[in-house]
C-alpha positions as CSV (number, residue, x, y, z in Angstrom):
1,X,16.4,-16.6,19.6
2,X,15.3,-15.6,23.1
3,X,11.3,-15.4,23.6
4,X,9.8,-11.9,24.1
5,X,6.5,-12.3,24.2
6,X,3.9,-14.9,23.7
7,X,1.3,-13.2,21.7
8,X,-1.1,-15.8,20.8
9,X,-1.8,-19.1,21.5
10,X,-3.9,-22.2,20.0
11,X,-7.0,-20.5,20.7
12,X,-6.6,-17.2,19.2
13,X,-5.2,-18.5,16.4
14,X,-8.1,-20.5,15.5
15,X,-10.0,-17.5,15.9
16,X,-8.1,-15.4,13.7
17,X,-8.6,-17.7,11.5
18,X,-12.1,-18.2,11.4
19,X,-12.4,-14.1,11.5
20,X,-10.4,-14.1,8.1
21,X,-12.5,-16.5,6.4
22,X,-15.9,-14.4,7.4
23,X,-13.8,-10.8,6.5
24,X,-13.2,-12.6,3.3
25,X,-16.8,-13.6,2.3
26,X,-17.9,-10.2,3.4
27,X,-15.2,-8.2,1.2
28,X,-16.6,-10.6,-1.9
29,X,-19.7,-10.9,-1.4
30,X,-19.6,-15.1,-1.0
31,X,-17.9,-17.3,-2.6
32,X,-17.9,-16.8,-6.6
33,X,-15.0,-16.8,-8.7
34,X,-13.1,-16.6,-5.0
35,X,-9.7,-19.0,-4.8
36,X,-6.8,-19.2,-2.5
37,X,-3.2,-19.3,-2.8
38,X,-0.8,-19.8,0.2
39,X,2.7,-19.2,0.2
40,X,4.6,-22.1,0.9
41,X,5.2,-23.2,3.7
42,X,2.9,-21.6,6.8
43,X,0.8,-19.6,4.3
44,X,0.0,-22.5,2.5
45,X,-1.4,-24.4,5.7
46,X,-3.2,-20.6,6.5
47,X,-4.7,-21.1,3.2
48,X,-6.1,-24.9,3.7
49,X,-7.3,-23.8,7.2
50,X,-9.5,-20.7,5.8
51,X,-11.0,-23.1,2.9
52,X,-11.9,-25.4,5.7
53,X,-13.7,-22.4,7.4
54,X,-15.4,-20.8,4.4
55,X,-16.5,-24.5,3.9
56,X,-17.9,-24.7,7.3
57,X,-19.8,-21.1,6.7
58,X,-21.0,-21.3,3.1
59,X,-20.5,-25.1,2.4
60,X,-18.2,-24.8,-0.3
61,X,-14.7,-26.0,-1.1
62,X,-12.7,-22.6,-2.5
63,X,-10.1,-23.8,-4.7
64,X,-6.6,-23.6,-3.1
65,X,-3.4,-23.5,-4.3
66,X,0.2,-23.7,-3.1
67,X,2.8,-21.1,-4.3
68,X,6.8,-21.3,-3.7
69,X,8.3,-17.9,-4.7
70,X,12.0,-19.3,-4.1
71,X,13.0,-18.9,-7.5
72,X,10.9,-15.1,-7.5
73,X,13.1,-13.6,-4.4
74,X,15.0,-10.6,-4.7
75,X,17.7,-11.9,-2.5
76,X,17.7,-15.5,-3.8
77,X,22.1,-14.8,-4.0
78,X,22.2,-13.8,-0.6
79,X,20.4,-17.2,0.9
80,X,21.9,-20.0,-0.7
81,X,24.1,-20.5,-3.6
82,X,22.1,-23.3,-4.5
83,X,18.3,-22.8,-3.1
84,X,16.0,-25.3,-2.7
85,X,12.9,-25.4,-5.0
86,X,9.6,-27.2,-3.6
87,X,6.2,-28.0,-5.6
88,X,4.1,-24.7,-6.8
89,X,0.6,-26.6,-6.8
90,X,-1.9,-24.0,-8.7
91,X,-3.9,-26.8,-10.6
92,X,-7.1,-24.5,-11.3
93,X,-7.0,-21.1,-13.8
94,X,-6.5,-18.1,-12.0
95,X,-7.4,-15.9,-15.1
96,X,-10.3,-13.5,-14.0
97,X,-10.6,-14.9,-10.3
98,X,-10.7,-12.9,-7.2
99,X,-7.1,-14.6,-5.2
100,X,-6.6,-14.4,-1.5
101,X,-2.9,-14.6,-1.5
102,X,-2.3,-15.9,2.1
103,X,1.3,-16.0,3.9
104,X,2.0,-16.2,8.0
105,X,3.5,-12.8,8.9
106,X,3.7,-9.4,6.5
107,X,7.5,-7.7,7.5
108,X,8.8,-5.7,4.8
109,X,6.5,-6.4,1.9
110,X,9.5,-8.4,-0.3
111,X,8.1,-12.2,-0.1
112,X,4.3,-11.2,-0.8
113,X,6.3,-8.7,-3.9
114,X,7.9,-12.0,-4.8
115,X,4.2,-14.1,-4.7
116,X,2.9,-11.5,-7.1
117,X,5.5,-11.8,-9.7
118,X,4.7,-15.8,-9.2
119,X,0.9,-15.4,-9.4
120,X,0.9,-13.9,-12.6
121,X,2.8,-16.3,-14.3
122,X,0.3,-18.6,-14.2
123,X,-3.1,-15.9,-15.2
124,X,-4.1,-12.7,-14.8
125,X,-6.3,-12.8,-11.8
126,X,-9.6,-10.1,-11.5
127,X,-7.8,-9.3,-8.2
128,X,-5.2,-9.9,-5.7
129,X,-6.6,-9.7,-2.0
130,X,-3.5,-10.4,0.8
131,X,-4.6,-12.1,4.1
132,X,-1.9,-12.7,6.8
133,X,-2.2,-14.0,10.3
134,X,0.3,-11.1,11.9
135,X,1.2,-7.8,10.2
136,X,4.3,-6.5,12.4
137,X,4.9,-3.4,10.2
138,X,8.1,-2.2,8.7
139,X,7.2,-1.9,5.4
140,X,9.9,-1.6,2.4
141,X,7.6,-1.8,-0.6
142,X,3.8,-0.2,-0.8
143,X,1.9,-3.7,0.1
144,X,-0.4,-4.2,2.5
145,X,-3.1,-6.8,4.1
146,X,-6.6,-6.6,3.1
147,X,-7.2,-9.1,5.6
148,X,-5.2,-9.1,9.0
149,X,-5.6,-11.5,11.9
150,X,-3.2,-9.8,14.5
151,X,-1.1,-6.1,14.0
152,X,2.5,-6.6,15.9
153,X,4.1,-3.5,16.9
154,X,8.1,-4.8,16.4
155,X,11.6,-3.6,16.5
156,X,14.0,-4.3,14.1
157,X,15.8,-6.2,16.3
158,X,12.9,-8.5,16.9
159,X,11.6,-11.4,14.9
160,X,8.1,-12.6,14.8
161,X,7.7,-16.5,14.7
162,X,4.7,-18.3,13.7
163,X,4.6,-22.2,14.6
164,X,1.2,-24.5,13.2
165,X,0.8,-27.6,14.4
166,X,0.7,-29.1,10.7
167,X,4.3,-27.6,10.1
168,X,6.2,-27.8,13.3
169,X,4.2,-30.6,15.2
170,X,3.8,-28.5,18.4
171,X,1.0,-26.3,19.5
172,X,-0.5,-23.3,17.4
173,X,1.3,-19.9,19.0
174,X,2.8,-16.9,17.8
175,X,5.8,-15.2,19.6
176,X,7.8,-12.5,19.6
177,X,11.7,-13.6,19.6
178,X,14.8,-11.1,20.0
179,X,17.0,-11.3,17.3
180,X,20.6,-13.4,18.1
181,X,23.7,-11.4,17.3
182,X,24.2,-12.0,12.9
């Protein structure tokens, strides 16, 4: 994948961040009855970097959960014969709790489609708020972000890429790729 555009770096990041969090305690009014659920695998560190900043703001620790929707996927055929399944971890009852479902970048609207049908298996939540770090457009399904750190304008021939330190042991930064002949 060749680099198109660098369109955010550590900094920004941290401040999109940070800006999520407070847009989040505004939207619910503080903290009660508030949880978070990342998508595995850059949502998930997402979601454990807005509970630390909620907990910096309002000094409390928002219950946070990890959520692999591998098995949920509409094209689970098409990606492996034999996919690989990591650790849901939702160890607190979602039933009647405002969720942030958080993920890295919303594209067509299938994966966060996917989360839903996960999420419910384990409650039926008050609500379902989304918070993602880049919304690049393209929608195939009526979902969209309550909570946005960065809009994208894309092509389809581009691909957005999202590296955290925690996942990819290399600087925060978001860039815009071009898409390698498939």
């Amino acid at each position: 994948m060749t680099p198109v555009s660098k369109i955010m770096d550590e900094e920004l990041v941290r401040r999109a961040v940070i800006r999520i969090a407070h847009e989040i305690l505004e939207k619910n009014k503080g903290t009660e009855n508030l949880c978070l659920v990342g998508i595995r695998t850059r949502g998930a560190v997402l979601a454990e970097r807005i509970q630390r900043a909620v907990a910096a703001i309002e000094g409390v620790d928002l219950p946070t959960g990890i959520l692999d929707i591998t098995l949920y996927r509409d094209d689970l055929t098409r990606i492996s014969h034999q996919p690989i399944v990591h650790e849901t971890c939702v160890d607190f009852d979602i039933t009647d709790k405002r969720i942030v479902l958080v993920d890295d970048v919303l594209f067509t609207g299938r994966t966060i489609r996917a989360a839903l049908d996960a999420l419910i298996d384990f409650g039926r939540p008050e609500c379902i708020q989304l918070a993602v770090l880049i919304d690049r457009g393209h929608r195939e399904l009526p979902i969209r972000a309550d909570f946005v750190g960065k809009n994208v304008p894309t092509s389809l021939e581009q691909d957005v890429k999202v590296v955290l330190s925690e996942t990819d042991q290399q600087p925060d930064q978001v860039v815009v790729v071009e898409r390698e002949g498939e």
